[in-house]
C-alpha positions as CSV (number, residue, x, y, z in Angstrom):
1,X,16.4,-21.1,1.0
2,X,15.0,-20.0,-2.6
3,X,11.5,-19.7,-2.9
4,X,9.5,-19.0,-6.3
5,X,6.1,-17.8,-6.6
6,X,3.9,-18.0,-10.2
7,X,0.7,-16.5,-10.4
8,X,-0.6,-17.9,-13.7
9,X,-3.5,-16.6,-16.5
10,X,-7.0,-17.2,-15.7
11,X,-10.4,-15.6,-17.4
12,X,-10.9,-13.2,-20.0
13,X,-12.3,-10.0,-20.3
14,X,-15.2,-10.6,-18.1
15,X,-14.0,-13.4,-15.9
16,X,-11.5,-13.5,-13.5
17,X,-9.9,-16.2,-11.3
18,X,-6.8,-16.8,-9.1
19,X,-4.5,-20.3,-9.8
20,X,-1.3,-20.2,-7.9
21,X,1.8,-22.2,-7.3
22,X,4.6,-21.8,-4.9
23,X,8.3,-24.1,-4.6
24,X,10.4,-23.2,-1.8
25,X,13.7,-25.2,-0.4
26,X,17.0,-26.6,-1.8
27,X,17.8,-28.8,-4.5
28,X,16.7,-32.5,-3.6
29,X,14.2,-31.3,-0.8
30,X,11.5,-28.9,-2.6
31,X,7.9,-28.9,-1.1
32,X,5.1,-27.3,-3.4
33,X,2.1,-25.5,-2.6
34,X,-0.9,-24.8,-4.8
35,X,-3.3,-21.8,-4.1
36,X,-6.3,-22.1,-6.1
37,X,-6.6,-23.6,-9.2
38,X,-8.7,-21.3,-11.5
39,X,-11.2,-22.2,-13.7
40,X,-10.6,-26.4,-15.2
41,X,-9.0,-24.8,-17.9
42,X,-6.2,-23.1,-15.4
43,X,-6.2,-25.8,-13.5
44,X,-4.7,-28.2,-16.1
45,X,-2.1,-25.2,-17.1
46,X,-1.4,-25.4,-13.2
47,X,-0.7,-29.2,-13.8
48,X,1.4,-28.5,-16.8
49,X,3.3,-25.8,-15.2
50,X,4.1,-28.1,-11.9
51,X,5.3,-30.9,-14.3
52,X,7.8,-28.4,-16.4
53,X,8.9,-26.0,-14.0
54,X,9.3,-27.8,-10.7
55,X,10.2,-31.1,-12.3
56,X,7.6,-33.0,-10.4
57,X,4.1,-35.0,-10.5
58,X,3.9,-34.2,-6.6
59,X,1.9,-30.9,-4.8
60,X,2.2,-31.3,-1.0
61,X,-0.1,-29.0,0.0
62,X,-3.5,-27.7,-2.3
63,X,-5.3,-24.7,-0.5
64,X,-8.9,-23.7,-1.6
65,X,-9.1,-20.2,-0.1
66,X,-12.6,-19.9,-0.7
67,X,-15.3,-21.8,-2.5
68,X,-15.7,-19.8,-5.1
69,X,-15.9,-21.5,-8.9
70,X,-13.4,-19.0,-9.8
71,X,-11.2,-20.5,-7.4
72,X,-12.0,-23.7,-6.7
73,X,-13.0,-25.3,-9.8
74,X,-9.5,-25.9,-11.1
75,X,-8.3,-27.6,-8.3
76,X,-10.2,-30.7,-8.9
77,X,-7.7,-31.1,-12.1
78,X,-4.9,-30.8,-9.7
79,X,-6.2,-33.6,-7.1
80,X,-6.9,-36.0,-9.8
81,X,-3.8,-35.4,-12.3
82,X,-1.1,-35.5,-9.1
83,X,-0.1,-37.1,-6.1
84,X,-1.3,-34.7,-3.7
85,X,-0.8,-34.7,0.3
86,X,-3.0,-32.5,2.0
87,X,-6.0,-30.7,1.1
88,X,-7.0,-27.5,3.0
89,X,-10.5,-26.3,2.5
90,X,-13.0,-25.3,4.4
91,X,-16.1,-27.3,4.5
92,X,-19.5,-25.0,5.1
93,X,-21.5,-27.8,5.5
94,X,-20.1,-29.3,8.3
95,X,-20.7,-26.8,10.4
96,X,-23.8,-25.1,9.1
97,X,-27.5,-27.0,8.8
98,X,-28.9,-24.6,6.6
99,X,-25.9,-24.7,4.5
100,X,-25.9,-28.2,4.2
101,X,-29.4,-28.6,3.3
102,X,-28.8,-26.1,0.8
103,X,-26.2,-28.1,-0.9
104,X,-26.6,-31.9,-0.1
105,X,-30.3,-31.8,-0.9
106,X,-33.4,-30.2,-2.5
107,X,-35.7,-29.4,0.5
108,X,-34.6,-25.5,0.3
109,X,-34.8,-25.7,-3.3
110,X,-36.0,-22.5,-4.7
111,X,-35.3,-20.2,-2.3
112,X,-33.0,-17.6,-3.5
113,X,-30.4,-17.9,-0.5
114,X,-30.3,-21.9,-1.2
115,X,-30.2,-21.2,-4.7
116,X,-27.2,-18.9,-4.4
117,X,-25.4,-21.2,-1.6
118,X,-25.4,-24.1,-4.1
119,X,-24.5,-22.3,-7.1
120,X,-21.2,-21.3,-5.0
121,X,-20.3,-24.1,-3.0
122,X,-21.1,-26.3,-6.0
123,X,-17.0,-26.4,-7.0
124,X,-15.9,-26.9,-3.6
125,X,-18.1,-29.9,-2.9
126,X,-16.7,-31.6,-5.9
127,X,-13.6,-30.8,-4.6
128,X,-13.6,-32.3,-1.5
129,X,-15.6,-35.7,-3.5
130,X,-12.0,-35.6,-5.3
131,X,-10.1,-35.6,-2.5
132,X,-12.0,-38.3,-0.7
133,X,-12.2,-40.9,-3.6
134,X,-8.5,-40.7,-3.7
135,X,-7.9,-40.6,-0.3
136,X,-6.3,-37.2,0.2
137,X,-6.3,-36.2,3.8
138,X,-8.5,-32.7,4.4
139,X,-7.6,-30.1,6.9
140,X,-9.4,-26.9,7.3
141,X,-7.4,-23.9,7.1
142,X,-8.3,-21.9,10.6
143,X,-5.8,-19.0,11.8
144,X,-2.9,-20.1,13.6
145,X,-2.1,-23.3,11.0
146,X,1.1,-23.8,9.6
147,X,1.0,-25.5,5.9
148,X,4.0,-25.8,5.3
149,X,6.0,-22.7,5.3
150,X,2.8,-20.6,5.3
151,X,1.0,-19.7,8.3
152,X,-3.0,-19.2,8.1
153,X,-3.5,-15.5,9.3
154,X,-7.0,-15.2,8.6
155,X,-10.2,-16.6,9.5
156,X,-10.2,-17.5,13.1
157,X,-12.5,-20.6,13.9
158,X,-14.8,-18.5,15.8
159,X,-15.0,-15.2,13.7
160,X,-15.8,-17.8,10.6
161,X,-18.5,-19.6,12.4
162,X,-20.4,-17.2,14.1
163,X,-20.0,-14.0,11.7
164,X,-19.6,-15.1,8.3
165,X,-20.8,-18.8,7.7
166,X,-24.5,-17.7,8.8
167,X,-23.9,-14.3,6.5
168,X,-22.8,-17.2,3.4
169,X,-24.8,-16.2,-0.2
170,X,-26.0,-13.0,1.2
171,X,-25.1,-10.2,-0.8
172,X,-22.9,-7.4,0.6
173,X,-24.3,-4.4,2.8
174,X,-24.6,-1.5,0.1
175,X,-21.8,1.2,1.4
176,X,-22.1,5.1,1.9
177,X,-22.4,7.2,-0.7
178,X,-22.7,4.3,-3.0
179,X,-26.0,5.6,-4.1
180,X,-26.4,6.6,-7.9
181,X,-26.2,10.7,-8.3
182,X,-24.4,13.1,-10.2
183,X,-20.6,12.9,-9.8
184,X,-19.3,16.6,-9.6
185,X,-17.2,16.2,-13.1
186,X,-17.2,14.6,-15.8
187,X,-13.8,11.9,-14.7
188,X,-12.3,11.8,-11.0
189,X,-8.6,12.6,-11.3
190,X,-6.1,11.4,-8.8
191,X,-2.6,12.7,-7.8
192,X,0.4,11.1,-5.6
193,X,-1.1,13.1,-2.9
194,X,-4.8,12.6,-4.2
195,X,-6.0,9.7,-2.6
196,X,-9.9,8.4,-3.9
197,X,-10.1,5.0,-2.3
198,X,-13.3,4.9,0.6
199,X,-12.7,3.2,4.1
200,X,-16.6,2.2,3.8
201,X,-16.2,-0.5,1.4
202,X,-17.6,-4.2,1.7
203,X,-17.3,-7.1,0.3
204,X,-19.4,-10.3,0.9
205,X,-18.8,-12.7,4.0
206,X,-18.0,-15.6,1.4
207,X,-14.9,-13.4,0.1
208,X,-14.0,-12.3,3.6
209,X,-13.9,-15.8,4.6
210,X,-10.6,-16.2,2.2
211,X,-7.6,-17.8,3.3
212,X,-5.2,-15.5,3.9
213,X,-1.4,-17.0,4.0
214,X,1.5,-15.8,5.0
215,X,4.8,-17.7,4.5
216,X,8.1,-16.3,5.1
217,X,11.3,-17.5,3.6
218,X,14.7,-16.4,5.1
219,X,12.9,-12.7,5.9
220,X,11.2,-12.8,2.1
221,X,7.9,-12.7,2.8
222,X,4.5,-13.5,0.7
223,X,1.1,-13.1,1.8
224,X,-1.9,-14.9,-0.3
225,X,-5.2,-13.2,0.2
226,X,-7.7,-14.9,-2.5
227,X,-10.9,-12.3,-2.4
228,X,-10.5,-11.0,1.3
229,X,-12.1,-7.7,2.1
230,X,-11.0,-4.9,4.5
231,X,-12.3,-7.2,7.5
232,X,-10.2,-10.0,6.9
233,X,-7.2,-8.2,6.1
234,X,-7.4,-6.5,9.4
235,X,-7.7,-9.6,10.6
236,X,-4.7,-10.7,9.5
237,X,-2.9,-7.9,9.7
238,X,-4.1,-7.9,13.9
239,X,-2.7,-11.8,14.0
240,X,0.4,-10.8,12.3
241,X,1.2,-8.7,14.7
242,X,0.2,-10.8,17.7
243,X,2.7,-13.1,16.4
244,X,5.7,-10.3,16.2
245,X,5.6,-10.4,12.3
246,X,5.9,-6.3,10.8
247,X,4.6,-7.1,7.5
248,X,5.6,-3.7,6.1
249,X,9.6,-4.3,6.6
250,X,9.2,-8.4,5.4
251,X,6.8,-8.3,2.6
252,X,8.2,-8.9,-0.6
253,X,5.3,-10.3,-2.4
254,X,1.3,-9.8,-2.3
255,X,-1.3,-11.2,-4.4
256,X,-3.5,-8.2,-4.9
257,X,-7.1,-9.4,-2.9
258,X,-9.7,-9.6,-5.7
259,X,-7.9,-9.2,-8.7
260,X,-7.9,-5.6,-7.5
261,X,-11.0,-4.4,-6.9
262,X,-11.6,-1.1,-5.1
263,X,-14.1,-3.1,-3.1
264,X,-11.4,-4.9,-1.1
265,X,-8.9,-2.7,0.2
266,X,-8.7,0.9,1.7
267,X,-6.1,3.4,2.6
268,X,-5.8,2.2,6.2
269,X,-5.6,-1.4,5.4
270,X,-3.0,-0.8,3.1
271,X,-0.6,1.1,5.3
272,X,-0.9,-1.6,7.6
273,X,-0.2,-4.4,4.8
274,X,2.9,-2.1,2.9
275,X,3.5,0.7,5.0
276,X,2.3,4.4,4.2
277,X,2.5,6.2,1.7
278,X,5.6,7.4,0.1
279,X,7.3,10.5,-1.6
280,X,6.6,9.7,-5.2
281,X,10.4,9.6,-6.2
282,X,11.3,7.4,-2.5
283,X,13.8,5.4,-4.9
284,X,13.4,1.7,-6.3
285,X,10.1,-0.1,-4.7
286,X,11.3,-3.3,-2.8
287,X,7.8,-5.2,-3.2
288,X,5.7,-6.7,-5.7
289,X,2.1,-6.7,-6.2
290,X,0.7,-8.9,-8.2
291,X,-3.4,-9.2,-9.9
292,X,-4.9,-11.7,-11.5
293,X,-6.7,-10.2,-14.3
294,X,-8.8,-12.0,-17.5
295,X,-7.2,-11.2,-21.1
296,X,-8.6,-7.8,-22.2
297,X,-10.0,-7.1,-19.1
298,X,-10.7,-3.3,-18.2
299,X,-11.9,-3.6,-14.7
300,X,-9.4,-5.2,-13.0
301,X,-7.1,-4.2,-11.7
302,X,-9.2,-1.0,-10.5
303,X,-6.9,2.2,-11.2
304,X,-7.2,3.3,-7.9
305,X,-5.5,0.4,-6.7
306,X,-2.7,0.5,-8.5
307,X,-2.4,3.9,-7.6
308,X,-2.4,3.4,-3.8
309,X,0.0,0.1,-4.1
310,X,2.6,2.2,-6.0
311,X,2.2,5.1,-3.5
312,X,3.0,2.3,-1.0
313,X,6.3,1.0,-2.6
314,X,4.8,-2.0,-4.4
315,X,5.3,-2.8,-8.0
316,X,2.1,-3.5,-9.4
317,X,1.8,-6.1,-12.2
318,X,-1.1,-8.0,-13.9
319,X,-1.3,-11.1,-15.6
320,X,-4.0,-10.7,-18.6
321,X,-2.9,-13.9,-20.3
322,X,0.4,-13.7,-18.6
323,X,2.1,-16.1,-16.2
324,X,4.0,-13.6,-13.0
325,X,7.2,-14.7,-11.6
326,X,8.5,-13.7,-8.2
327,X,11.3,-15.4,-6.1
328,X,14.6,-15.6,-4.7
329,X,17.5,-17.8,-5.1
330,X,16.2,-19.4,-7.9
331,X,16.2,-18.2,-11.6
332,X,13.2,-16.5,-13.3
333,X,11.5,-15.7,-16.4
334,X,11.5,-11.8,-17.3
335,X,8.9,-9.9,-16.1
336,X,6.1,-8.2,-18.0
337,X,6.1,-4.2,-18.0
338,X,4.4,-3.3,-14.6
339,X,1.1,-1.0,-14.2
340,X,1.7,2.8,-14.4
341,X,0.5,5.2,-12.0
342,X,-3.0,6.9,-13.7
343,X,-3.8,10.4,-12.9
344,X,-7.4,9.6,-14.5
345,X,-9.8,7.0,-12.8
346,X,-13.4,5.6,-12.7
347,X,-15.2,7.7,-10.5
348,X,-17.2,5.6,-7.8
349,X,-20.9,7.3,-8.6
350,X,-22.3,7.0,-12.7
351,X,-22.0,10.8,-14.1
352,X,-24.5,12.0,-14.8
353,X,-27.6,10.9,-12.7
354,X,-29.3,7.6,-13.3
355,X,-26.3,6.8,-15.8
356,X,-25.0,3.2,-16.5
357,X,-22.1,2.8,-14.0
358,X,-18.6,2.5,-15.0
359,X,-16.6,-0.1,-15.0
360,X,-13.7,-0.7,-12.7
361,X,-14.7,-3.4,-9.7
């Protein structure tokens, strides 16, 4: 079975976004999944790239991993430019009554949490308006889903509902050590064996609430993350292996979770995603890693992320107004020159005291 995965150009220097499209199957029998669509610019590339490449006007399955406008937005291009047959989203407001207050009317108006929660579900509820007008059946994406030849590792119904809907428009919990003070020099410096990447990292409970896919294809394996934090990584990572899948010996593919922000993955998470680390000359790397990343941008991917993925055996690349290819069986388009290992990297507190932090997610 061939399988191609494209990870196309969203943002700019200061925006990011992810807007994905995978083909899998033989000649005559293709099915094609869409993972987020972007901003509405990306999402009519995503429309233009499903009509050239795959040869078709048809997306059987379009997955929103998270509500996000960065995410979300372009999908509503997608739904309303082809025949689509499912729709996985998840829909807060069905399950939530402050949540749906928030966005269906203007009795919480001005409070800063309602203010927030309809600023970010804004995308998705016009998503799902799409998909309802044209009659496009909605599932929610809960672990232990199949869509197609993906399987939904992460959230569970229950960890969704009870921990991280109510925690929805909150800001993150402020980590350890993540106060402003004097940084001991004037640049951290990493090595292969120098390791600067914190377990105590959060992200919010709308990013952890991502949709994280996994879809295997005759023992090549791909795992979709959108924004997910440590917490839902582990989560998948703990239902992947309920199921008997060892994600370090199938993985071939992962989209980098938060267009590589050092706020989204750890040391410990990683190992359980790729495997541990590796002797730096452990011959060719057998897995990709790819971040979406705006033109220009200097952020993303962080530095330290790319440093722990290649200490792992996976290739990072980003797009930066670039489309990625990955696949098998099927031909590709060259690849771009992939990130290099940097022995210099933000440092995680300003230097010196009260100084404007550095950039780098």
């Amino acid at each position: 079975m061939g399988y191609e995965v494209h990870v196309l150009p969203v943002g700019n220097r200061y925006k990011n976004g992810d807007a994905i499209a995978v083909r899998w199957g033989q000649p005559g029998a293709y099915k094609v999944l869409v993972y987020d669509g972007g901003s509405t610019e990306s999402g009519k590339a995503l429309v233009t790239h499903v009509r050239d490449r795959f040869r078709s006007s048809r997306v059987d399955y379009v997955v929103s991993s998270h509500p996000d406008g960065d995410h979300a937005s372009g999908l509503v291009s997608v739904l309303k430019r082809l025949e689509v047959g499912e729709l996985w989203m998840h829909r807060p407001w069905l399950h939530s009554s402050a949540v749906r207050e928030a966005v269906q009317t203007h009795r919480a108006a001005g409070t800063p949490l309602a203010d927030r929660l309809r600023s970010k579900l804004r995308a998705a509820r016009k998503l799902e308006i799409a998909a309802l007008q044209r009659g496009i059946p909605i599932h929610e994406p809960f672990q232990g889903a199949d869509i197609g030849g993906f399987r939904v590792l992460s959230p569970s119904r229950d960890w969704y509902l009870d921990v991280l809907l109510p925690a929805f428009g909150q800001p993150p919990p402020t980590p350890p050590g993540a106060a402003a003070v004097a940084h001991p020099g004037p640049a951290d410096r990493e090595s292969w064996d120098r390791e600067l990447l914190r377990e105590s990292v959060h992200t919010s409970a709308d990013n952890e609430a991502s949709v994280i896919l996994w879809g295997d294809f005759d023992g090549q394996g791909v795992l979709l993350t959108g924004d997910a934090g440590i917490r839902a990584l582990n989560h998948a990572a703990n239902q992947a292996q309920a199921e008997g899948i060892d994600l370090p010996a199938r993985l071939r593919l992962l989209q980098v979770p938060h267009h590589g922000s050092r706020h989204n993955v750890s040391p410990s998470v990683l190992d359980r995603l790729l495997g541990p680390r590796q002797p730096r000359h452990d011959g060719q790397a057998t897995k990709r890693a790819f971040v979406s990343a705006g033109v220009g941008s200097v952020a993303h991917p962080h530095a330290m992320v790319t440093n722990a993925l290649l200490r792992r055996g996976a290739t990072p690349y980003a797009t930066r107004g670039l489309t990625l290819s990955h696949g098998h069986g099927v031909p590709l388009p060259g690849e771009p020159a992939a990130l290099a290992f940097s022995e210099q990297v933000p440092p995680w507190e300003p230097h010196p005291a009260n100084a404007a932090p550095p950039q780098g997610g």
